[in-house]
N, C-alpha and C positions, 0 to 999 in steps of 0.2 A: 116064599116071602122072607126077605132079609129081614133079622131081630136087630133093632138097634141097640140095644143093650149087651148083645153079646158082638158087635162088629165095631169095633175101635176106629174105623175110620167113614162110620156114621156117628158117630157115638161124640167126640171129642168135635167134631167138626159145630156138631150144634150146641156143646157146652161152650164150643168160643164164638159160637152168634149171639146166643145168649147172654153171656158173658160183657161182649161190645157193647149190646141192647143198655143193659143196666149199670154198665160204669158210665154210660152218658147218660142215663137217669141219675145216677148218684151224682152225677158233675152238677146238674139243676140244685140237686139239694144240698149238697155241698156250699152253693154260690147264692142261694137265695133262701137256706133257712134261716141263717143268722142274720141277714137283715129282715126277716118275715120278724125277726123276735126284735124289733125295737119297734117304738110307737110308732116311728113317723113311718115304717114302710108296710108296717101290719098291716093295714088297708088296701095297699097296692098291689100287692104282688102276693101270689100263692106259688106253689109246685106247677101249676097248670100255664097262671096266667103273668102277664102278659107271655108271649109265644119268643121264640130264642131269639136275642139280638144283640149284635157289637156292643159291647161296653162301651166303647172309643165314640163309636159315629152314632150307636142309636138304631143302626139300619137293622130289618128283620133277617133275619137269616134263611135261606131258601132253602128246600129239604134238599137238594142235592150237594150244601154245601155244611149240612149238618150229618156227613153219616160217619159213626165212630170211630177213630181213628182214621182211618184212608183219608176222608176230607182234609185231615192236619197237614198229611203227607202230600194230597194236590196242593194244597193251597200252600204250600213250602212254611207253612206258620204265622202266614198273615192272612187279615180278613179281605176279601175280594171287593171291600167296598171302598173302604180309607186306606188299606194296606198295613195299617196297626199289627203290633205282632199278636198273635193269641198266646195267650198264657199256655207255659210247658206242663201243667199242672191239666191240663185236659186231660191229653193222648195218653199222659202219665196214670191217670187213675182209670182210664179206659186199659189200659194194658195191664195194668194192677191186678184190676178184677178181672179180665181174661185166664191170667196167670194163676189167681191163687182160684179160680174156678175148676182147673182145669183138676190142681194138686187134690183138690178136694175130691172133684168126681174120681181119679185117680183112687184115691185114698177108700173113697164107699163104695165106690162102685154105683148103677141103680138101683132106687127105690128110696121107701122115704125118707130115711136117715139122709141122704144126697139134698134132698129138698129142704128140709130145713137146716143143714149143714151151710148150704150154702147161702140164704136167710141172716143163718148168724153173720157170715164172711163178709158179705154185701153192709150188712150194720157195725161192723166192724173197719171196715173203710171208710165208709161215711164221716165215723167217729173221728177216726185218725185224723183225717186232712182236715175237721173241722179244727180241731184241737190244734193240730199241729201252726192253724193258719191266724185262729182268733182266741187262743188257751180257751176253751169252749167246752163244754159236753150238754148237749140240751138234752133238757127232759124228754125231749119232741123222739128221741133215739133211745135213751137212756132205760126210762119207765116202760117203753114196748118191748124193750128187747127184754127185762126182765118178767114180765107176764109171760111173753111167749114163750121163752125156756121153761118155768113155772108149766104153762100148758100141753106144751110136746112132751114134757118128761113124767108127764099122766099118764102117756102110753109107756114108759121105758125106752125112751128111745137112745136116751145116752145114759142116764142115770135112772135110781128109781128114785121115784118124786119126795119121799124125804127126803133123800140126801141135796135132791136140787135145792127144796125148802131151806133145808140149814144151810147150803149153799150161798143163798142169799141172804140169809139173817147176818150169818160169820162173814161172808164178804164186807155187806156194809159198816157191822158193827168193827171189823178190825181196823179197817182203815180211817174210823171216826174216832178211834181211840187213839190212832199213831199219834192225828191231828190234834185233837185235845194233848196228847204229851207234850209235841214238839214245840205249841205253842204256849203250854206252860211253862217251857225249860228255854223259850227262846225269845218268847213276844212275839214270834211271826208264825203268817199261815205257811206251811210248807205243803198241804195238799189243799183241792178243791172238792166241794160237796159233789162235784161230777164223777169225781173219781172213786169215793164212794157207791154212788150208785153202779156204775161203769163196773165196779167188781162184784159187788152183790147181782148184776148180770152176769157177767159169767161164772158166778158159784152157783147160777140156778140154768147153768146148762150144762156145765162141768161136772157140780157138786162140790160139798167142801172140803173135800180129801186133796182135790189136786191146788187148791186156793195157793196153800204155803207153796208149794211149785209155780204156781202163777207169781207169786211176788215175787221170789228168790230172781225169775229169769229177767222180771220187768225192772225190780230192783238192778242188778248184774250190767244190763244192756244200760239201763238209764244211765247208772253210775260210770260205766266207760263212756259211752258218747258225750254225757256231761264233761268228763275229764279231757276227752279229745277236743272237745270245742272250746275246752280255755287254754288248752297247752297249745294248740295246731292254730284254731283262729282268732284268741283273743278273746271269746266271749265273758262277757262282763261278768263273775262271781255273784252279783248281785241280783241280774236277770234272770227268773225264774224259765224253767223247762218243762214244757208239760207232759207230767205223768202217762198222761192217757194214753198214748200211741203204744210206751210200750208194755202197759196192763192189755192194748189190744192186738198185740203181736205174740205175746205172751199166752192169752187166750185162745188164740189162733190153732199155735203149736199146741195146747194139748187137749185141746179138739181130737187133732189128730191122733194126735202123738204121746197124751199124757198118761196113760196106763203103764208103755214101755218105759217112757221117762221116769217115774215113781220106782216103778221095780229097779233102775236103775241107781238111782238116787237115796233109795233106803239100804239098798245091799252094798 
């Protein structure tokens, strides 16, 4: 009997079915959480219901022209019904989450650190493109991802549960302090209360050793792409950039990666 855990070409094959499965579940939540969170759609629409269909024409979508990725590629980027294009913002977070699934499995290997590694990465996307699309971080992602880390690291599974604990206390309390400074030294909000929580989540899956490593990178990235975007395209100084993508890119890497990064980084 083949072991799939030790045969890399069982193994990878179904971390990227997987994978497809739930970046077109996150593309639902993605596109219908933030309008579930205003009044007038709260009523209407859940994760569940009504069932997938064109933005453009309305028409339901047939299951053979909803399957992750491939469909986009048959259907050359239009819907088969109006011929409207579909947004690139699909295939893109379907291949996303294929990609960083795979780094991750990669990365643990099997068993259950794999499982809720990639739980975070999945919540971690989500976040992103909501943020990136409506400056957003709802609690609806926010407040779960922090209990869960809070709960997995009861077992030790990346940190021991203090450190997760203070993890989340010094996440939220530092970046509720920047906030409070910047807006006394300036009159304006320069972070969001999502971004808060968004890090006291990953200091309670991280802990609070790697936090100032979390900032440093998201800080770093934020600060150059901000700078590229007003030197390269013009963007308005004025226009705010949201934080969050790269608090969860940032997070991501030291999942991974933040133990070696730290020894790095202190020595």
């Amino acid at each position: 009997m083949i072991e799939i855990t030790t045969n890399p070409l069982l193994f990878y094959p179904i971390i990227t079915i997987i994978g497809l499965c739930v970046g077109s579940f996150l593309n639902v939540v993605i596109y219908r959480l933030p309008l579930m969170l205003t009044d007038e759609q709260q009523t209407k629409m859940n994760l569940c219901y009504p069932s997938s269909n064109c933005p453009h024409c309305k028409h339901p979508i047939a299951w053979h022209h909803n399957i992750p990725l491939f469909s986009y590629l048959i259907l050359k980027g239009r819907c088969p019904y109006c011929e409207q294009p579909i947004a690139k913002t699909y295939p893109m977070v379907e291949l996303l989450t294929v990609m960083c699934s795979c780094l991750v499995a990669w990365h643990f290997g099997f068993g259950i650190a794999l499982l809720f590694a990639l739980i975070f990465t999945w919540f971690l996307i989500a976040l992103t493109v909501i943020d990136l699309q409506h400056q957003l971080l709802p609690d609806n992602l926010t407040l779960p991802l922090i209990w869960l880390g809070l709960l997995v690291n009861t077992q030790h599974i990346f940190v021991p549960l203090p450190t997760a604990v203070f993890g989340a206390i010094v996440g939220y309390s530092c970046l509720w302090l920047i906030y409070w400074l910047f807006k006394l030294a300036t009159g304006k909000e320069g972070l969001g209360y999502g971004d808060f929580k968004l890090l006291a989540a990953l200091g309670a899956w991280v802990g609070w050793v790697q936090l100032s490593l979390i900032l440093l990178i998201a800080s770093l990235m934020g600060a150059l792409i901000g700078i590229s975007l007003m030197v390269f395209y013009n963007h308005p100084r004025d226009k705010p950039i949201p934080f969050g993508p790269f608090l969860c890119l940032a997070g991501f890497i030291c999942l991974l990666y933040g133990e070696s990064l730290l020894s790095i980084f202190w020595s």
